[in-house]
LOMARLUM-376715 format. One record per residue (C-alpha): residue in three letters; x, y, z. Coordinates in steps of 0.25 Angstrom, whole numbers, plus 5000, padded with zeros to 4 digits. Example, Ala and Ser with C-alpha at 12.3 -4.5 7.8 and 13.67 -1.06 7.14 Angstrom:
BEGIN
Ala504949825031 Ser505549965029 
This chain:
BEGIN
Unk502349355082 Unk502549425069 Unk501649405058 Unk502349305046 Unk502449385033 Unk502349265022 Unk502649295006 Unk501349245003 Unk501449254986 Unk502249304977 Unk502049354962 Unk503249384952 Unk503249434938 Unk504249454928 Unk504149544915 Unk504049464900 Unk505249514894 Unk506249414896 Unk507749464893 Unk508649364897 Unk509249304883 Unk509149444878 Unk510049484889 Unk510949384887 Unk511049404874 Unk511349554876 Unk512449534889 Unk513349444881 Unk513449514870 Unk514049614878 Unk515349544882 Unk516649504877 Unk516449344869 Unk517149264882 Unk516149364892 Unk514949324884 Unk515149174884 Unk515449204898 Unk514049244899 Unk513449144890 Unk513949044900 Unk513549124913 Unk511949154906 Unk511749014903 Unk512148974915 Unk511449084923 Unk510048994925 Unk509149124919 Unk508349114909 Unk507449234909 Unk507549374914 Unk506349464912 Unk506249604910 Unk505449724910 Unk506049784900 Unk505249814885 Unk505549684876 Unk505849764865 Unk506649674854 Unk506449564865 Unk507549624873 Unk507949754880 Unk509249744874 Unk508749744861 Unk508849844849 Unk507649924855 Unk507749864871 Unk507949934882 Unk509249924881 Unk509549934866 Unk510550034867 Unk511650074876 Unk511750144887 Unk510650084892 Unk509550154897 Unk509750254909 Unk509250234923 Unk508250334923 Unk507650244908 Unk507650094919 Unk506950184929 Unk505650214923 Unk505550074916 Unk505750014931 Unk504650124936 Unk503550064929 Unk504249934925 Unk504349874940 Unk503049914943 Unk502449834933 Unk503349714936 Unk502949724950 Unk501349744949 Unk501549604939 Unk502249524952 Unk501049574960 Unk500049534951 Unk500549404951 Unk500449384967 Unk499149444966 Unk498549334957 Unk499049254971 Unk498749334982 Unk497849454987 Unk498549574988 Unk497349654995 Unk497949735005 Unk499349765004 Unk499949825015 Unk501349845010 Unk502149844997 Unk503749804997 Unk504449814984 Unk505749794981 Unk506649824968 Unk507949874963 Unk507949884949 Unk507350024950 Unk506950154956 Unk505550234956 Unk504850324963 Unk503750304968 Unk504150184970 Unk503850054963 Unk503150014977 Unk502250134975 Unk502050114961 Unk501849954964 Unk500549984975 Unk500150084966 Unk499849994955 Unk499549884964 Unk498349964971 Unk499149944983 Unk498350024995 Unk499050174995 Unk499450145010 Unk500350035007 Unk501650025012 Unk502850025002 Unk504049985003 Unk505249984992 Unk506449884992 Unk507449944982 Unk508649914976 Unk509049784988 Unk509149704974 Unk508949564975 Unk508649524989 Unk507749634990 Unk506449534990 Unk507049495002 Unk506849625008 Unk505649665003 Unk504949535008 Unk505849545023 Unk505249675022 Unk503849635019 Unk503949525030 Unk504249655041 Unk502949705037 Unk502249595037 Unk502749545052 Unk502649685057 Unk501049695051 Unk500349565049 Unk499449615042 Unk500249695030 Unk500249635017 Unk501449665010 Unk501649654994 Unk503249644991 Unk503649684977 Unk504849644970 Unk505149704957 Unk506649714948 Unk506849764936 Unk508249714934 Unk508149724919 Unk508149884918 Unk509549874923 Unk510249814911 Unk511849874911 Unk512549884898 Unk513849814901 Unk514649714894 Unk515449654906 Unk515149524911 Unk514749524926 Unk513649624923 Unk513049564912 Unk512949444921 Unk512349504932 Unk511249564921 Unk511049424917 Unk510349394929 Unk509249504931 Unk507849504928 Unk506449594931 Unk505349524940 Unk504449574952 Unk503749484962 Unk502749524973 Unk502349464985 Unk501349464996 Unk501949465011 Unk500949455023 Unk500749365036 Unk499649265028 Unk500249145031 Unk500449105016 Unk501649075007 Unk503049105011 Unk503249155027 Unk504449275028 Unk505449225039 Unk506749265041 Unk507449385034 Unk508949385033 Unk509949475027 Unk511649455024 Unk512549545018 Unk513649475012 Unk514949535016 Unk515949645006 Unk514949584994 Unk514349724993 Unk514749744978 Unk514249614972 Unk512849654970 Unk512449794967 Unk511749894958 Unk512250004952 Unk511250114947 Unk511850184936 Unk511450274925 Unk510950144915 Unk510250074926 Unk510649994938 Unk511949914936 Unk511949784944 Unk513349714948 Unk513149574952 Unk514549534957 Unk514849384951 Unk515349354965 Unk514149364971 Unk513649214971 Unk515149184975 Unk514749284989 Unk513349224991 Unk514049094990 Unk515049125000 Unk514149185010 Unk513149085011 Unk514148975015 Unk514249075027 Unk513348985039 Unk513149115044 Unk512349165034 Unk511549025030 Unk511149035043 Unk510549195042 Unk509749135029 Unk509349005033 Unk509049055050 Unk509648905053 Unk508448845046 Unk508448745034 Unk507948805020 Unk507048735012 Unk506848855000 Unk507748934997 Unk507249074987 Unk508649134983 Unk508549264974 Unk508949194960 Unk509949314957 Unk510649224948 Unk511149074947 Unk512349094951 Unk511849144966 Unk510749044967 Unk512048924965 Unk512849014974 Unk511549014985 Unk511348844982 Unk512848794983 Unk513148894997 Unk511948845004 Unk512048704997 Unk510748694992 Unk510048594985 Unk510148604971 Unk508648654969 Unk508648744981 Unk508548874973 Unk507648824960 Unk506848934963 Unk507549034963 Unk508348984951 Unk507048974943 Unk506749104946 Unk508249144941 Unk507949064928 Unk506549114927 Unk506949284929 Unk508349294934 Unk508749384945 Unk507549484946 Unk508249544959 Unk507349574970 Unk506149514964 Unk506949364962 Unk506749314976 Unk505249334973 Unk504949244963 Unk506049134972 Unk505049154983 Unk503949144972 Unk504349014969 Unk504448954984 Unk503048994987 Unk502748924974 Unk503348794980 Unk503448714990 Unk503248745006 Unk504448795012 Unk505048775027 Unk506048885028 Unk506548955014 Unk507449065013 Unk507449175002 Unk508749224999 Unk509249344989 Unk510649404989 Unk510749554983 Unk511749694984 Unk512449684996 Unk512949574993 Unk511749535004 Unk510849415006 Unk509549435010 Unk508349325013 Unk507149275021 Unk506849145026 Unk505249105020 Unk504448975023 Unk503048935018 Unk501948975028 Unk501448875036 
């Protein structure tokens, strides 16, 4: 029998510079009078309350008279890259600092990291085991630009290693600096989908002790001609993100699909579910298609209220959470990214 790889802790970090009322303040001054009461109503009501960033708080806001992005054009790409090289690092080390203070991380075997808010090389990994102390012989891998769900894929691939060498002990990283992306539009949809988008990391310790949350079952769905509704664009001011205002509407439709609950739940009943809180409009979308209880997803809706949408790095602190609570039986993971693509693991407490 394979070896059970089991999420054994995780740690998370978030910077101190929250920028969520100064965004808002920023965006709907940008529209038309009827846009921004339009997004008035649509900020209010979209259940986030802080959003962290790296960026400097100078005037207490990036988009202050001498932020970040005080004046237009924005920043180039090349100016976000160097504030990510050493930036994500940084973030990153926190996260792991945090689930050292819970659980030896002695004789690490393998690192997997994920992120797709940036672009450095050497790599963050390399950068990451080298500040950690990692051993020089540790094997790296780097997850890049997957966008959301890409925890998933980090952890499924954390969970090969782990069946294929008992003995590994794999630290997965998940760090997005969403933050350095900031577009300078004045249409609505766009500044929508910026209103979701925070900076975190998270970092977690994957081996086959028999403690915290045991990986089962990974799956994978690629919805149908939904391609387009999720995507970033890397331009000449940053990475331009485009979050179709159909995609709730499509995960919706497709999770009514028997077909499909049965790939996500294998046939089994779900007693915790950890969905990627990539707004609240999805996490609803995810509640009235399964027809879950109305406190099925407070997890990760506190995690949306609490940071926002810190892409990949989200589904960590969701799964924080569950290993802060109660036992679980069979729990599914869930995160929906470009594509448009589902991707998830089943999880259950050890025994």
């Amino acid at each position: 029998m394979p070896a059970q790889p089991h999420i054994v802790a995780i740690g998370t970090a978030v910077p101190s510079h929250d920028i969520h009322d100064s965004f808002v303040a920023w965006a709907r001054a940008r529209l038309p009078e009827r846009e921004a009461r339009l997004f008035d109503r649509m900020a209010a009501r979209a259940g986030i309350a802080h959003r962290w960033s790296v960026l400097p708080a100078t005037d207490g806001s990036p988009v202050g008279p001498n932020g970040f992005y005080a004046r237009e054009p924005h920043p180039g790409t090349a100016a976000r890259m160097a504030l990510y090289a050493s930036a994500a690092p940084a973030l990153a080390l926190e996260a792991i600092a945090r689930l050292a203070e819970q659980v030896s991380l002695d004789d690490v075997t393998h690192l997997v990291v994920a992120s797709c808010t940036g672009f450095v090389a050497p790599g963050i990994d390399q950068i990451i085991a080298r500040e950690q102390g990692l051993s020089t012989s540790v094997e790296r891998v780097l997850i890049g630009f997957m966008g959301c769900y890409a925890a998933v894929a980090a952890l499924r691939t954390a969970r090969h290693i782990v069946r294929s060498e008992p003995q590994a002990r794999v630290l997965v990283v998940t760090v997005e600096l969403s933050t350095l992306h900031l577009q300078a539009d004045r249409t609505l949809e766009p500044l929508l989908a910026m209103l979701q988008f925070g900076d975190g990391a998270a970092a977690a310790l994957i081996c086959a002790n028999a403690r915290g949350l045991a990986i089962g079952r990974p799956f994978s769905a690629t919805l149908p001609a939904a391609a387009a509704l999720i995507r970033w664009d890397i331009t000449d001011r940053g990475f331009a993100m485009h979050l179709s205002g159909e995609v709730p509407g499509r995960i919706a439709a497709a999770l009514r699909d028997p077909a499909l609950i049965a790939t996500l739940t294998g046939g089994c009943p779900v007693d915790r579910w950890a969905v990627h809180a990539g707004g609240r409009s999805i996490l609803d979308a995810v509640e009235q298609a399964l027809a879950l209880p109305h406190d099925a997803l407070a997890d990760s809706r506190a995690v949306l209220t609490e940071n926002g949408n810190m892409s990949s790095a989200t589904l960590m602190f969701v799964l924080a959470r569950v290993l802060a609570g109660a036992p679980v039986a069979h729990g599914i993971a869930l995160a929906f990214g470009p594509g448009l693509a589902a991707e998830g693991l089943s999880f259950a407490s050890a025994a």
